[in-house]
N, C-alpha and C positions, 0 to 999 in steps of 0.2 A: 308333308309328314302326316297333317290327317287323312288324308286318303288313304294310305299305307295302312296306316290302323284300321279303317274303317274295313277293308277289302282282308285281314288277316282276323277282323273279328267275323267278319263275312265265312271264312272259310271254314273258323270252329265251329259256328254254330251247324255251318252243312255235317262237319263231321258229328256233332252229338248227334242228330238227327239219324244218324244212317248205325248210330251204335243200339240195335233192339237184343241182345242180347245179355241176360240177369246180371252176369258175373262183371260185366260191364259199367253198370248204371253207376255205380258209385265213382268209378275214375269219370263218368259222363258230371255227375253233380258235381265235382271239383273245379272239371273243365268248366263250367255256366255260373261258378262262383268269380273264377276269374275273368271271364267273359263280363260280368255286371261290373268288376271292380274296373275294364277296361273301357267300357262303356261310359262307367261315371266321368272318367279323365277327361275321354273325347265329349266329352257334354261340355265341362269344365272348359276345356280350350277353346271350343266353339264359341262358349258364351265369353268369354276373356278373348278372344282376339289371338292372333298369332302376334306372340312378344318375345322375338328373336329379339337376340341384343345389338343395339347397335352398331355399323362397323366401326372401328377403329378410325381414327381420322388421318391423311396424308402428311407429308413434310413441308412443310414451310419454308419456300428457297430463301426468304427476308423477311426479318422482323419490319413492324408497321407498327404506326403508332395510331393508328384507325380504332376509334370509340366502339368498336361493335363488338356481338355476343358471342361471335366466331373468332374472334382471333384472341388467342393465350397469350401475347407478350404488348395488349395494349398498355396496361395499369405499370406495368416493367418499361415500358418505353417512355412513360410519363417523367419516370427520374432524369430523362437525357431533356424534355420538353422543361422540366420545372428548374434546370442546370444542376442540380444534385451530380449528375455524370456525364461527364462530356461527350462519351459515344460509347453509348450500352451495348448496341450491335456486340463489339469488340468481343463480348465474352465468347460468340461463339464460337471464335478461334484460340479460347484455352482449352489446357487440358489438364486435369484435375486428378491426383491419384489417389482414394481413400484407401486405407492401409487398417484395418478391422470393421467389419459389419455389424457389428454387434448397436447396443441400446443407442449409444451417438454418433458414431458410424453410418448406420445407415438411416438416420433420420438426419443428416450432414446429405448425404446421397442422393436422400428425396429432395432438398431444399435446393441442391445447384441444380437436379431436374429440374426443377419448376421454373427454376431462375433462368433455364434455357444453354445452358456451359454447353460448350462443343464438344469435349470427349470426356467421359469419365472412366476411370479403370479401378473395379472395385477387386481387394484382396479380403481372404480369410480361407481360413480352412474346417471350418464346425459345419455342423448341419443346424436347420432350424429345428426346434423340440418346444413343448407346450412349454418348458421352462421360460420361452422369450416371449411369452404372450403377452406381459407385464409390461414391454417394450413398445412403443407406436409404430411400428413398422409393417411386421412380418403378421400373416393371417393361420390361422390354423390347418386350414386346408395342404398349407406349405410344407409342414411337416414331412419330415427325413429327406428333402432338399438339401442340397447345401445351398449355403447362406448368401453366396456371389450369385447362384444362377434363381435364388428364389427373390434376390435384388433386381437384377435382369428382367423377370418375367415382369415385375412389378413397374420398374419404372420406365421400361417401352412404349408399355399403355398409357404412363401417364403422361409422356414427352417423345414422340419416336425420332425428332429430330438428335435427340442425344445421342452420339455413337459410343455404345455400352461396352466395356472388355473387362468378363468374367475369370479370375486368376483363383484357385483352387488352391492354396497352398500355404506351406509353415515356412516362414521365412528364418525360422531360426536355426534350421538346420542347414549342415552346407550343402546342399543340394538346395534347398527354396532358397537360402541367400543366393546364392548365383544367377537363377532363377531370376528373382526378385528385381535384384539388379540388373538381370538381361531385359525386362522387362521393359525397365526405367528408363533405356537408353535405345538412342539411335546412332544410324552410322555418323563413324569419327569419333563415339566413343562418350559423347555429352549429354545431356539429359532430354529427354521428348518432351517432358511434362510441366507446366510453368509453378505447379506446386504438388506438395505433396500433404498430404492430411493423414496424423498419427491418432486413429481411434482405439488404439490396442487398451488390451487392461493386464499388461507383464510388464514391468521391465526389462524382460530380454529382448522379445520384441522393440523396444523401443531404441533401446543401445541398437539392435540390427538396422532400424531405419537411421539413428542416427550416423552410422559410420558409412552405410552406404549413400546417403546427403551429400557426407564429406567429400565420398571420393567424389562424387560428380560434381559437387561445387551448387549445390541444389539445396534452396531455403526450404523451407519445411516447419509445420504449426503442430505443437505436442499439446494432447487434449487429455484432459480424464476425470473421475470423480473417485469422490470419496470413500472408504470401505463402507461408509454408516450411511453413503445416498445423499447426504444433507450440504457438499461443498463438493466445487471442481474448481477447473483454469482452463486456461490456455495459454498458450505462447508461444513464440511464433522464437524459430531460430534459424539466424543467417548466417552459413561461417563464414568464420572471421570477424564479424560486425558484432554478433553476441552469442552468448555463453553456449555450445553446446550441450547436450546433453549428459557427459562425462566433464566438464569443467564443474558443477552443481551438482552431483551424484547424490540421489536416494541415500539411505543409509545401508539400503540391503547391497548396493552396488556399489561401496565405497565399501561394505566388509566384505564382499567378494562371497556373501551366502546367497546358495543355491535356492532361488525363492520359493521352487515346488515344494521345497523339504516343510514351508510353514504354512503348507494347507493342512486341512487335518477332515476327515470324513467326517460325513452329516453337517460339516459348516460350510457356510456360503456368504459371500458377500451380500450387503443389502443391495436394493434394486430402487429407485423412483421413477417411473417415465415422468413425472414432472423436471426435477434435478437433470433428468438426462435430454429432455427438452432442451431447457436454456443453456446448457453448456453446447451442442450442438448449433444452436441458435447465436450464439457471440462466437462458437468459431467459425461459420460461414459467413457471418456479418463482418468479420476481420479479413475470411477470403476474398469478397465482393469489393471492398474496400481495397486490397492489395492489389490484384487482377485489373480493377476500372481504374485504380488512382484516385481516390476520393477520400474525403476525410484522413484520419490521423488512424495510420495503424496500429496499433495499441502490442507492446511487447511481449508483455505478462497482465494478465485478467484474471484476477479470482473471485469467484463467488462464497460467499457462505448464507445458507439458507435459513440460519437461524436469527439472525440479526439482521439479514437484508447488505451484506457488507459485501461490497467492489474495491477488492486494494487494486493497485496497480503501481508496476514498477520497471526497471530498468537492468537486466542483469548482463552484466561486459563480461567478453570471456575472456578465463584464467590463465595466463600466461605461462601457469604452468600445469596445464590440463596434462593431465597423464594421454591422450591420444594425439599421435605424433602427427596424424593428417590436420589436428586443429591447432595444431601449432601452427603449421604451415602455411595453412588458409591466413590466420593471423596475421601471419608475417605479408602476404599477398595483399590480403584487405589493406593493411599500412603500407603498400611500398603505391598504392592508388588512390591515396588521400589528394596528390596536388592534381589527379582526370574528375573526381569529385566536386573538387571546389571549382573547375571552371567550367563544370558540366553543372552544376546548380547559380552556377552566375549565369548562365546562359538561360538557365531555364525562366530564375525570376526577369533576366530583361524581355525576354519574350513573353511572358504573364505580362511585363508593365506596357511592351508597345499593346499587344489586343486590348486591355483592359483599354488602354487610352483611345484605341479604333473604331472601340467595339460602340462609345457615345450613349445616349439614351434609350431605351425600349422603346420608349413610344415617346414621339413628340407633339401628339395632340391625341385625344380620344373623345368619343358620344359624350363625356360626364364633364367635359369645360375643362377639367384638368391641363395647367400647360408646366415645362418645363422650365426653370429660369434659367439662361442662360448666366454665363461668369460675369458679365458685365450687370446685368440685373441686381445680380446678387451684392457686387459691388456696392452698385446705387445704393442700395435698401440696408447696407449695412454703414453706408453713413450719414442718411438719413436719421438713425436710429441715436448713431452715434451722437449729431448736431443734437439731436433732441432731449439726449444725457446730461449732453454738457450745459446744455443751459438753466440748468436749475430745476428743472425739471417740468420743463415747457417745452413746447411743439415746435419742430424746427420749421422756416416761415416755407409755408404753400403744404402745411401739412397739419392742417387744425386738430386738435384733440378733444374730445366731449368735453362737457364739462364735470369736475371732480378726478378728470382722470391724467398722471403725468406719468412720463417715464420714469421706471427706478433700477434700470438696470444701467452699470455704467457704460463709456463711452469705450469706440478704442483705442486704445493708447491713454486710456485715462489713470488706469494705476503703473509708473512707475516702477522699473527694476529693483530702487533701493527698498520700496517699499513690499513688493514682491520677497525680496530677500530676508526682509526683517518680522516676516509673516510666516517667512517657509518654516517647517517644522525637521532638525538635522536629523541624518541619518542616522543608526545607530545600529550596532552588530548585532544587541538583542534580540530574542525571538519574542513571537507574541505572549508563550508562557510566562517571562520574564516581566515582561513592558505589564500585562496585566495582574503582576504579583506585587510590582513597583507601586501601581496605582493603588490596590487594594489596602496597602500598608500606609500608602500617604492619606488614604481617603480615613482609616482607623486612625493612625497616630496624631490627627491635625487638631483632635482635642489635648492631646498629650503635649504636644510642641507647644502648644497658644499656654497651658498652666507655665511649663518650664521656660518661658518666656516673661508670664508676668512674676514668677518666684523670684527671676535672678534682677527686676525691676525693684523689686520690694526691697532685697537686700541689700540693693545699691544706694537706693533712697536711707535707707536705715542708716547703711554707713555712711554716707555725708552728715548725718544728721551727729553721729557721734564723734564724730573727727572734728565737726564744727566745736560741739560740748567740749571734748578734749581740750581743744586749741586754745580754748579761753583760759579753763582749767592750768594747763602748761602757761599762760602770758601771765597767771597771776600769782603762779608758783614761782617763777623767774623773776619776778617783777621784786619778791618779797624777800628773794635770798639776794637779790645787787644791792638790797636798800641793807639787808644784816650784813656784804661786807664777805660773804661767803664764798672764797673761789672754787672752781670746779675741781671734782678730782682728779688726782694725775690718770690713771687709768678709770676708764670707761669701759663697761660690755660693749662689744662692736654688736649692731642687730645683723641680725642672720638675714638681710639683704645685700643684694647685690643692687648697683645703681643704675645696672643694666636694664632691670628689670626681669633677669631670666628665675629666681626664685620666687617671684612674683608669681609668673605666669606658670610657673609647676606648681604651684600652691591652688591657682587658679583651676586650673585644666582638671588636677586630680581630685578635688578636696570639696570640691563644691557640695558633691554631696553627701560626704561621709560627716563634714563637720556640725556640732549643733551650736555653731554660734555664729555673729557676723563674723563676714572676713576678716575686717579689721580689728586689732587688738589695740592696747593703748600704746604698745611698742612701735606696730605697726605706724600709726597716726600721727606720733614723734616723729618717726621717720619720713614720713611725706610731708610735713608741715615744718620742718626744718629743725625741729628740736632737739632729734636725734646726731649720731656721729655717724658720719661718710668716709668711704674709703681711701679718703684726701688727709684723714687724721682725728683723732677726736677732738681736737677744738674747732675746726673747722664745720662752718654751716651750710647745709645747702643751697646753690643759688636758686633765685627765681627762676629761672630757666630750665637748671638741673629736676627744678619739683615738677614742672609742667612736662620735660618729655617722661620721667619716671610716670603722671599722671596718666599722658599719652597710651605708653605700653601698657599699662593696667588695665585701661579701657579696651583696646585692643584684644588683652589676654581674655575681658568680658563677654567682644564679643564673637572670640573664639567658641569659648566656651557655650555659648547659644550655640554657635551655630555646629558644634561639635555634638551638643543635643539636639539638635536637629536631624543630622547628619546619622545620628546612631539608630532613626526612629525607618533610615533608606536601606535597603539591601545595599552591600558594600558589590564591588565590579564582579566579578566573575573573573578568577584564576586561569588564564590559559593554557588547559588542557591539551594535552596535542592527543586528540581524535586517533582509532583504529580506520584503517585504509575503505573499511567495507561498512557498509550501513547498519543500523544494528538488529536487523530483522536477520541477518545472516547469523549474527549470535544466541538470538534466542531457539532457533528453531532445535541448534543441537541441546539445548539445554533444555526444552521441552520432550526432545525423545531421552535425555536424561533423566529426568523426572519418571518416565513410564518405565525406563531401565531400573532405577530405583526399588520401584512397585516388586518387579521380580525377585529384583534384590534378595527386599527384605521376606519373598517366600520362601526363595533357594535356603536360607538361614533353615529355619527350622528343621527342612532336609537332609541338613547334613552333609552334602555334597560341594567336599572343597574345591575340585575340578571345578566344576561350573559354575562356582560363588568366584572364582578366578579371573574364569574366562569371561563372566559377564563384569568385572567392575576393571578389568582390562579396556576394554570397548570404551568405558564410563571414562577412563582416566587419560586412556589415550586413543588410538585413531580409532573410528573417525571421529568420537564427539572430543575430545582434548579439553576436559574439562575444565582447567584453571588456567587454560589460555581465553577459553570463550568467556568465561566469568572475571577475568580482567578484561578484556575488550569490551563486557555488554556493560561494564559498571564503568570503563573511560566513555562509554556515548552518551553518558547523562550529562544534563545542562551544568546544573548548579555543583559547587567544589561539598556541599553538606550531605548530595546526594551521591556523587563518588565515593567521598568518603566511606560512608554507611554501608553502600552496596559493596565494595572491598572489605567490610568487615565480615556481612555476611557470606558474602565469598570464600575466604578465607573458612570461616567455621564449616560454610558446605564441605569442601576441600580435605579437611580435617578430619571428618567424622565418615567420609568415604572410604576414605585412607582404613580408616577402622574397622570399617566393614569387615576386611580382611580381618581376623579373629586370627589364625595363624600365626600369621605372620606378626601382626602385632606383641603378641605374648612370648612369641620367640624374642624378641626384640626386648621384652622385659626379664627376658632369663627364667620365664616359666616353663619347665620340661614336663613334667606331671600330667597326662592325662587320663586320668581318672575320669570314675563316671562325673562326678560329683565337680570337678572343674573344669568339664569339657561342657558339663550345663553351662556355667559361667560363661564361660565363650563365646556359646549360642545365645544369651542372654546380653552379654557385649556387643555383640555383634548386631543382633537386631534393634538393640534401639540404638545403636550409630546408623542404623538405616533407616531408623523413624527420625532421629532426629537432623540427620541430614535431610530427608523430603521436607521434613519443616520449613529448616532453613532457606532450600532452594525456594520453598512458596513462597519467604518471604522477600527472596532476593527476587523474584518475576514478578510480585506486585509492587517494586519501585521502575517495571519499565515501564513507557509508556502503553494506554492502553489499544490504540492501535495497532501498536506492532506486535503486540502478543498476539492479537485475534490475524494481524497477517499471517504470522509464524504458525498458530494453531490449526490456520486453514492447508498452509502449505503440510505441518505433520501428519493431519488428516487426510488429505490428498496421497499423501507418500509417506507412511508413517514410519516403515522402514526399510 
């Protein structure tokens, strides 16, 4: 290349030389401007060296797990050396199909490149434009590419072992759906590909991959982020085993609106290539995991960036998905439940014979380290034993310093009964509860210990006066047998029973409303015999009849503790019978309720009863079914105080929705008049039944718990409508 230059600057300058001619000179001065400026260059490269770029580097027929600075898949073959993955090779006979290019898409594209995947097949239809430079992907130079082949040019170079297939197209129409699908599939009609990966940002898109999944019978991982950039997911779906993408429907795809209609010019969605990093990053780290076998593939994964929050969950699909191929699958998945279970017995006995073959790593090494074998272990474990049980002395041929004994026991030294009488029972509670239990015992235990010594004092008291009594009464009697005086015919009967049951109502209810001892002088008559029984009024109490009435007294006393006791516990917990579905399914539609709400109470001012209609339509029935979701999310609360409550405020939400409608409602009151001056009214009705309703609802979503609001907040965020 320098020579070429040198021998074309060669040439100009013969030509200025040969130009002597006036009219000339000046196109001569241009030519030797540029002649210097070509001269600086080749100066410039001479002294810089020739810095062609390196070539590209060849294919690699086998990965290696060779420590050196030339091979791309050492540090990757480490995870098969460290057991992390039992043969990493394997990926490079998948094949991987990402289904949008865009910000997590094709940074999903770059990371199975690097990771070495066997075939990728990248889709989209846009071109690349400075708007994605905000992306980590695509380079500016790229521009007015499209996106698949400016994917291509890039990750060749960085992996050329990856066999690349660039697909140009919208899959939403029926030509790219077919397309799409033809793509997916090999002869006999099943699928090529061992997954599929959803980067799109439509939900039309997304229904298209998910229904062409179905027909093939092809699992497939749905990604995305949030309008605001700040939260995304993933989740992986397999039909028949979980929820499709129409069994869980958006809001915008359970009310069948056209989602282009709610773009609107000069707005855009926000963008983070951080946010759009880690969502890509956890959905390739759930591919790698699926594809190798390793670890636990995770269903549903959501992020939210503001709090730092990973929910994670479980969603079963709906048996009554409105998509008849997920029915199907369904039905399929269930009728191969019993090749399952003995293709997973087979798997774990084969895990137990290698684990058991597979013996120690190393049975001796440089560092003295050795292995104990089972008998070893044996030995030394009753050794330790002998040396427990003796009091805590060295068992003989096995001295122990001095100061120092065994304190751990022996084994077989603690006993089953005693084991038993130590274990702590089970109980249904949750730990909200078990820790609300304790809270109240650890407060009320000064409460319990006073109403403990109160009803001591009073006891004491009353003996004390029944004693006084008694004497009283022996010398009252004593003094009418000496005057001669007989008893009257009729006697007041006392308002006991000798059962003792008015006793004990006296007892149980009274303790603390009364300001005096229990016993009264009537009372003391009655226990000490002086009174009439329900044997007759001359007849006396036996000694026996007063000690069991005694008895039950005492008894009714120490009811009564322990009934203040007892009142200081939360009482059981009412069995509730639960909605079928979790309650993070409830709140989410009551969250986009709430933002429904918001418009609500705008449309109000507007005037427009059409659309004040049609939106508290939505609100009340499908898809959000308002007072079905707001009895379900208030049955999944623990305690019967917080049911209760959240039913109330339910009910009032409900109520004042209902009102919204202004129309309707005044029809309903026999008001026909619309004037200006009561059609204000209306509008004034109306809007604060929709202030006061969003109240409401606030205050029914701060008794969920707070977990599941920020799940449901991320999921509305994610997919608002």
């Amino acid at each position: 290349m320098e020579s070429n230059i040198r021998s074309s600057l060669q040439h100009l300058q013969d030509s200025v030389k040969s130009l002597q001619a006036d009219n000339l000179r000046t196109s001569a001065q241009q030519l030797q401007q540029e002649l210097q400026a070509l001269t600086g260059k080749v100066a410039a490269m001479a002294q810089a060296g020739s810095s062609e770029a390196p070539a590209a580097r060849g294919k690699i027929d086998k990965m290696s797990g060779e420590v050196v600075d030339s091979n791309p898949y050492s540090r990757l073959m480490a995870l098969q050396r460290m057991g992390i993955v039992k043969d990493y090779e394997a990926i490079r006979n998948k094949t991987v199909a990402v289904v949008g290019m865009g910000g997590v898409g094709s940074v999903a594209a770059e990371m199975l490149t690097r990771c070495g995947i066997g075939s990728l097949l990248m889709y989209d239809y846009d071109k690349v434009e400075l708007a994605n430079m905000n992306r980590l992907f695509f380079r500016p130079e790229q521009c007015g590419m499209t996106k698949t082949d400016a994917a291509a040019q890039t990750l060749s170079g960085i992996n050329p072992d990856v066999a690349l297939e660039s697909y140009t197209m919208n899959i939403t129409t029926l030509e790219g759906f077919d397309a799409f699908k033809a793509s997916l599939t090999k002869e006999g009609g099943s699928s090529r590909v061992d997954l599929v990966l959803s980067c799109v940002d439509n939900y039309e898109a997304r229904m298209t991959i998910n229904q062409v999944c179905l027909e093939l019978n092809q699992t497939w991982m749905e990604s995305g982020v949030s309008e605001d950039a700040v939260s995304g997911h993933i989740q992986v779906v397999a039909p028949g085993d979980t929820a499709c993408f129409a069994c869980v429907p958006p809001l915008v795809v359970a009310s069948g609106i056209d989602e282009r209609t709610l773009k609107r010019e000069g707005v855009c969605a926000a963008s983070l290539p951080t946010t759009m990093g880690i969502i890509a990053g956890l959905l390739v780290q759930n591919t790698l995991k699926y594809l190798l076998g390793f670890g636990q593939v995770t269903q549903y994964l959501g992020y939210s960036s503001l709090k730092d929050f990973f929910p994670t969950m479980q969603i079963k699909p709906n048996t009554g998905c409105d998509n008849a191929m997920c029915r199907r699958r369904q039905a399929e998945w269930a009728a191969r439940e019993p090749q399952r279970a003995v293709a997973a017995a087979a798997a774990a006995a084969a895990a137990a014979e290698e684990e058991a073959a597979s013996g120690p790593v190393h049975e001796t090494n440089e560092w003295g380290i050795e292995v104990m074998g089972d008998a070893d272990e044996a030995a030394g474990e009753a050794a330790c034993g002998s040396g427990a049980t003796g009091g805590g002395s060295a068992a003989p041929g096995q001295a122990l310093p001095e100061g120092l004994q065994f304190s751990m026991p022996a084994a077989g030294g603690v006993d089953a009964a005693a084991l038993a009488s130590e274990a702590v029972p089970e109980t249904e509670a949750g730990v909200d509860d078990l820790m609300a239990q304790l809270e109240l015992l650890s407060e009320g235990q000064g409460g319990e210990r006073a109403v403990s010594e109160d009803v001591i004092a009073r006891l004491r008291a009353a003996e004390e006066e029944a004693a006084r009594l008694k004497k009283e009464l022996a010398v009252a009697q004593a003094a009418a047998g000496a005057a001669g005086v007989e008893p009257a015919a009729e006697v007041e009967r006392a308002a006991k029973r000798i059962d003792g049951g008015d006793l004990r109502r006296e007892t149980l209810f009274s303790v603390e409303s009364k300001q005096r001892n229990w016993l009264s002088e009537n009372d003391v008559s009655f226990f000490t015999g002086g009174g009439p029984s329900e044997a007759g009024a001359e007849d006396r109490v036996s000694a026996e009849a007063q000690a069991v009435v005694q008895r039950r007294l005492l008894l009714g006393l120490v009811a009564s503790v322990g009934l203040g006791a007892f009142a200081l516990v939360p009482t059981q917990q009412l069995q509730i019978s639960k909605p079928s579905k979790p309650l993070f399914f409830y709140i989410v539609p009551l969250l986009r309720t709430q933002a429904l709400l918001v418009e609500a109470e705008q449309l109000v001012p507007e005037g427009d009863l059409q659309d004040l209609k049609a939106l508290l339509g939505r609100i009340l029935g499908s898809p959000n079914n308002l007072q079905q979701n707001l009895r379900a999310a208030a049955a999944c609360l623990p305690t019967t105080r917080e049911v209760e409550k959240a039913e109330a405020l339910g009910r009032d939400v409900y109520e004042y929705v209902k009102q919204i409608d202004y129309d309707q409602y005044f029809d309903s009151m026999a008001k026909a008049r619309r004037d200006g001056k009561a059609q204000q009214q209306y509008y004034d009705f109306s809007l604060n039944s929709a202030r006061a309703a969003q109240a409401k609802l606030r205050e029914f979503l701060a008794l969920m718990p707070a977990e599941q609001r920020e799940a449901a907040a991320t999921q509305v965020a994610s997919s608002p409508f």
